[in-house]
N, C-alpha and C positions, 0 to 999 in steps of 0.2 A: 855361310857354311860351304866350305868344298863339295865339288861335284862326289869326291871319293868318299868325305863323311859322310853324305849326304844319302851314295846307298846303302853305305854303313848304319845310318839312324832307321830308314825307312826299312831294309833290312829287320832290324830289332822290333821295332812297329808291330810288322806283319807277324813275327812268330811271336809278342807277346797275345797279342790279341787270340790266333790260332791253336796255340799249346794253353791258352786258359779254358778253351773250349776241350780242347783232342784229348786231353788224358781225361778229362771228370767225366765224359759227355756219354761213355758206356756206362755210369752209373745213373746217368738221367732218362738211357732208354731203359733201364732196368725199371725205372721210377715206374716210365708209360708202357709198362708191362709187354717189352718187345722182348721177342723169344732172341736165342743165341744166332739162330738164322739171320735173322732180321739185321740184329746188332752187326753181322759180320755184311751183311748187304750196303747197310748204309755210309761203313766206316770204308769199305771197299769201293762204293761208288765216289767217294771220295777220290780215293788212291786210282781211282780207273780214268777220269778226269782227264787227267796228262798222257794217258796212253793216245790219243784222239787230238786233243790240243797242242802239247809240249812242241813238235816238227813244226805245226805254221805259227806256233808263238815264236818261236828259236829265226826262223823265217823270215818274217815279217820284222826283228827283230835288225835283222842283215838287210831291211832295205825300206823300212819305214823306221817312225817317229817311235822309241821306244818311250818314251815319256807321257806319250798318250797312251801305250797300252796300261803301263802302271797306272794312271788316274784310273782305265777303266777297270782294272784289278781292284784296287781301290775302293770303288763303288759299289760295283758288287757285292763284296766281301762283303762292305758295312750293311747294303740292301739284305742280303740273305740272312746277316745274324737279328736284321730287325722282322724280318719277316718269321725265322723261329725263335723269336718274342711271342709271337702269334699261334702258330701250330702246330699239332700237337700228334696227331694223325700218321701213321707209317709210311706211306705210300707221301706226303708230300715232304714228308721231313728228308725221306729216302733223295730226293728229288733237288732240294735246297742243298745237301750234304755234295750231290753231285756238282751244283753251281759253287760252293765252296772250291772244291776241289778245280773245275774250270780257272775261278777266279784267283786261288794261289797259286796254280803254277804257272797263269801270264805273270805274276807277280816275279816268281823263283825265276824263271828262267828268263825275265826280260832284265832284270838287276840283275842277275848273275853276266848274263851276255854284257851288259854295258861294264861292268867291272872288268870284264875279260877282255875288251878291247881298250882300257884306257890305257896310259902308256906310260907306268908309272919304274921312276928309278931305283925303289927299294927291291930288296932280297926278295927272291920269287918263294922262299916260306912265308918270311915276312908277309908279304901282299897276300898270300892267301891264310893263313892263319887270322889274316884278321877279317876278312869276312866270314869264315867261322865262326870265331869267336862270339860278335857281334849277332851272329843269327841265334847262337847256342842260348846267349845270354839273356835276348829275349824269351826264349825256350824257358828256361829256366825260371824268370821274373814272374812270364805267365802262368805257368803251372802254380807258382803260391799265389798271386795275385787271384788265379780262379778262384780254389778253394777259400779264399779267406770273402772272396764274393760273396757265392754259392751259401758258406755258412751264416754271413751276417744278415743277406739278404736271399737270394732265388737262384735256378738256371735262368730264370727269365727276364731279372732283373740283369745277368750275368751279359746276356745275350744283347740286349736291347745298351750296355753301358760301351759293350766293344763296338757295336755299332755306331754310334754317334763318335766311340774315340778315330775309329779308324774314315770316317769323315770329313771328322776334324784335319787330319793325317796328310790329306789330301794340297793340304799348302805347302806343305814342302816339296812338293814333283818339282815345282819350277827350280831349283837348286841343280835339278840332274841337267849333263852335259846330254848332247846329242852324239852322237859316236859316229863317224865313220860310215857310208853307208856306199853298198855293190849288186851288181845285179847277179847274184850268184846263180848260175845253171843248177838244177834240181840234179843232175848227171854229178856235179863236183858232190854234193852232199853223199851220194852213195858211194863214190869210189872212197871217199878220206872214212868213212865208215866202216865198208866191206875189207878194208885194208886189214891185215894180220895181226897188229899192233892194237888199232881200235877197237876188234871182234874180243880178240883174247881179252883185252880188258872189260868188256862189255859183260861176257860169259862169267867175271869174275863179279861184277859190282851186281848183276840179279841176283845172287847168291844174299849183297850186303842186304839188298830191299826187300827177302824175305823176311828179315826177322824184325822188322817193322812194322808187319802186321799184329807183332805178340802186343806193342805201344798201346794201339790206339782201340785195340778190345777186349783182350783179359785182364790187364796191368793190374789196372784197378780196382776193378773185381777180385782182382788175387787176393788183393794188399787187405783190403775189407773183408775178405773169408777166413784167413791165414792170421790174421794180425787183429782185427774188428775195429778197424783205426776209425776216429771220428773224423767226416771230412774235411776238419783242418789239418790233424795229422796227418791223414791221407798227401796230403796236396803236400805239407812239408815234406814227406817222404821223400817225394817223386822231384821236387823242385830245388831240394838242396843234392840230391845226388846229378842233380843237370846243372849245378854251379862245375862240378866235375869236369863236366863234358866241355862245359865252356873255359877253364882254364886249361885244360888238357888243349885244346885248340892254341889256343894265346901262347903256349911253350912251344910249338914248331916254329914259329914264329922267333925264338931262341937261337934254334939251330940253322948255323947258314946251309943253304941249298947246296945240297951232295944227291945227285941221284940215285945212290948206292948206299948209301945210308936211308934216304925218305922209304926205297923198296922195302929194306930189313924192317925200319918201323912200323911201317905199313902192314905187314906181313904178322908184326909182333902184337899190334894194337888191336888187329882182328882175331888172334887168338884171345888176348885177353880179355877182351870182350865177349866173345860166346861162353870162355870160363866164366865171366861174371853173370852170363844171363844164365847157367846151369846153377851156379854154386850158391845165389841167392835166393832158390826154394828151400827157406827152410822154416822152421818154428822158432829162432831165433831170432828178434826186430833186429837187434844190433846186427849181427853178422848179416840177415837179407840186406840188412842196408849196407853195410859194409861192400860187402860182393856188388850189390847195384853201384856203388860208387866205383868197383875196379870196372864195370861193363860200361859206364858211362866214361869215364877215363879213353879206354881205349876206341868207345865211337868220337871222342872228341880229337883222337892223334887222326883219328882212322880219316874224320870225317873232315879235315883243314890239306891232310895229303891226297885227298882226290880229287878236293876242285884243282889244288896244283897240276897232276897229272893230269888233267881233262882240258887244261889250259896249254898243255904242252902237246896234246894230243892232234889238235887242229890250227889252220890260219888263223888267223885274226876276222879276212874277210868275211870266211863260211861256218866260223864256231859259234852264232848265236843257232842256227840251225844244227850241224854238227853236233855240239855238248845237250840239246836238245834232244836229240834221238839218245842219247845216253842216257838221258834222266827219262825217257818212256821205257828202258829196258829195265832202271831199276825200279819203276812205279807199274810196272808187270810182275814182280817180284813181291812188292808191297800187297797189291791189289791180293793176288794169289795167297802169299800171308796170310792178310786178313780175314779171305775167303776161310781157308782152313784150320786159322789159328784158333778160331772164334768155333767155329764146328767142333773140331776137339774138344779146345778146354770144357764149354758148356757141355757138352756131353759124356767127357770120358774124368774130365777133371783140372781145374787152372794149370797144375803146374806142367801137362804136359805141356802145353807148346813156350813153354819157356827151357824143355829138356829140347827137346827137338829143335829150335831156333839157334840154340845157344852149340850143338853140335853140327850144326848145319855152317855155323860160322867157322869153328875149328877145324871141319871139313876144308871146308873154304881157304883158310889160311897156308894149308899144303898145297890145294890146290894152285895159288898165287903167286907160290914159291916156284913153281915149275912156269909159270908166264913171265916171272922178269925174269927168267932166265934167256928168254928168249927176247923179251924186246927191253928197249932200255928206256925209260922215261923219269 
């Protein structure tokens, strides 16, 4: 296997295992009678994780072995899903969620950085469309593969089988290249940061990582209030409109690189997207799903154009650290979400923070129109 497939697979790996957990797993603190608080603390400490990690993963990524951080990603991951096999308790689950969260973002951002430095001759859509793609598609696999778990057998069974899969997982690290390594001044990291180009775009993607909080703790519980889907339909719901998101990726990948055109998409993808997170509350299965498939659409253009631009944003030497701090502004974003989304909906009703996210994003999309105006990427 190529060094390139190779983060291409483990890529898929990690979000199938992850998204079989994240979308069901607000139904399973329902189960262990966790209040809406709670639910929005656990899925939050998740997303809080990389605020704290992401800069010395990014880091360490520019100047050590990135191939050992992935094994210990790796390990982790599989450690904490066997351990909530086991427990059951608010306070330790809280706790494991947060080591989740530690242990995928060494994962995101150590494969991301090695993909970022390899030095590959295809179209710069191309090369990133398909690590999109690739991550979406696990996304996608996972979410049915959870529910179809979940239904035949447990969450506990669910837990304890990613467990041992993403252990398994683990022989493939030796495939990954080593990349390139500098002794980068912690001074370079903040200047390519603090820079006009970088901030503006920063200020725009917390914007994208709020409404990623609506994912991981109303979704589901909407979809079961709204609709009273059994959890296989559930899990179809949610896993065939992230086929969406994943072929929506794979098409940038069509278009050769125009940075004036990827801005417009860009710009277009994120509207259509908050339209899809508004316009699918409704009483309609077909049409909410319908709408969920235009929201998933456009995070999947949205989300193949910003590794692009995040890839053109920094060096090669200083972007494991660099695109790092970019992924803690938008997992401050997340984190916030979650925090809020979850306080809402359980309290005032699911479908607000899908009205609020989803205009939060259209917001956003004017906003972004006035940023490439001014820098070019």
């Amino acid at each position: 296997m190529s060094p390139q497939n190779c983060v291409h697979f483990l890529n898929f790996c990690r979000k199938l295992s992850v998204n079989a957990v994240f979308f069901l797993v607000p139904l399973y603190f329902l189960r262990l009678d966790f209040s809406g608080w709670q639910i929005g603390l656990a899925v939050s400490l998740y997303a809080f994780a990389p605020l704290l990690f992401s800069f010395p993963t990014g880091w360490l990524n520019d100047r050590l072995s990135i191939r050992e951080i992935v094994h210990a990603g790796l390990a982790a991951t599989s450690v904490a899903f066997f351990l909530l096999y086991r427990v059951q308790d608010f306070f330790p689950v809280a706790l494991l969620f947060l080591v989740l969260g530690v242990a995928n973002n060494a994962l995101d951002v150590s494969l991301n950085s090695l993909y970022f430095k390899m030095e590959l001759t295809q179209d710069l859509n191309r090369k990133y469309s398909r690590l999109a793609f690739w991550q979406s598609l696990g996304s996608a696999f996972g979410a049915l593969l959870g529910g179809v778990i979940v239904t035949w057998r447990s969450f506990e069974f669910l837990f304890a089988a990613f467990g041992l899969f993403l252990f398994i997982t683990q022989v493939f690290v030796r495939c990954l290249e080593e990349a390139p390594f500098e002794a980068v001044p912690f001074k370079i990291y903040m200047r390519s940061f603090l820079n006009k180009k970088a901030f503006l775009f920063a200020a725009m993607i917390f914007f994208v990582g709020l409404h990623w909080g609506v994912e991981g703790t109303v979704y589901s519980p909407f979809l079961k209030q709204y609709f009273n889907l059994s959890l296989t339909s559930l899990s179809l719901f949610i896993s065939l409109s992230l086929f969406g998101l994943a072929f929506s990726s794979f098409l940038i990948g069509l278009i050769r690189h125009n940075p004036r055109l990827n801005a417009r998409i860009f710009l277009f993808s994120m509207f259509l997207s908050g339209a899809g997170l508004i316009l699918m509350v409704n009483r309609h299965l077909s049409l909410s799903f319908f709408f969920r498939l235009v929201h998933e659409v456009g995070d999947g253009l949205m989300g193949a154009l910003l590794w692009l631009f995040v890839s053109r944003l920094f060096e090669k030497a200083n972007i494991g650290g660099s695109a790092a701090i970019l992924l803690t502004v938008m997992t401050l974003g997340h984190m916030l979400g979650s925090l809020t989304f979850a306080s809402v909906g359980f309290r005032y009703g699911l479908a607000y923070p899908f009205y609020i996210g989803g205009l939060l994003l259209v917001a956003n999309a004017f906003f972004g129109k006035g940023i490439f105006r001014q820098v070019n990427l």
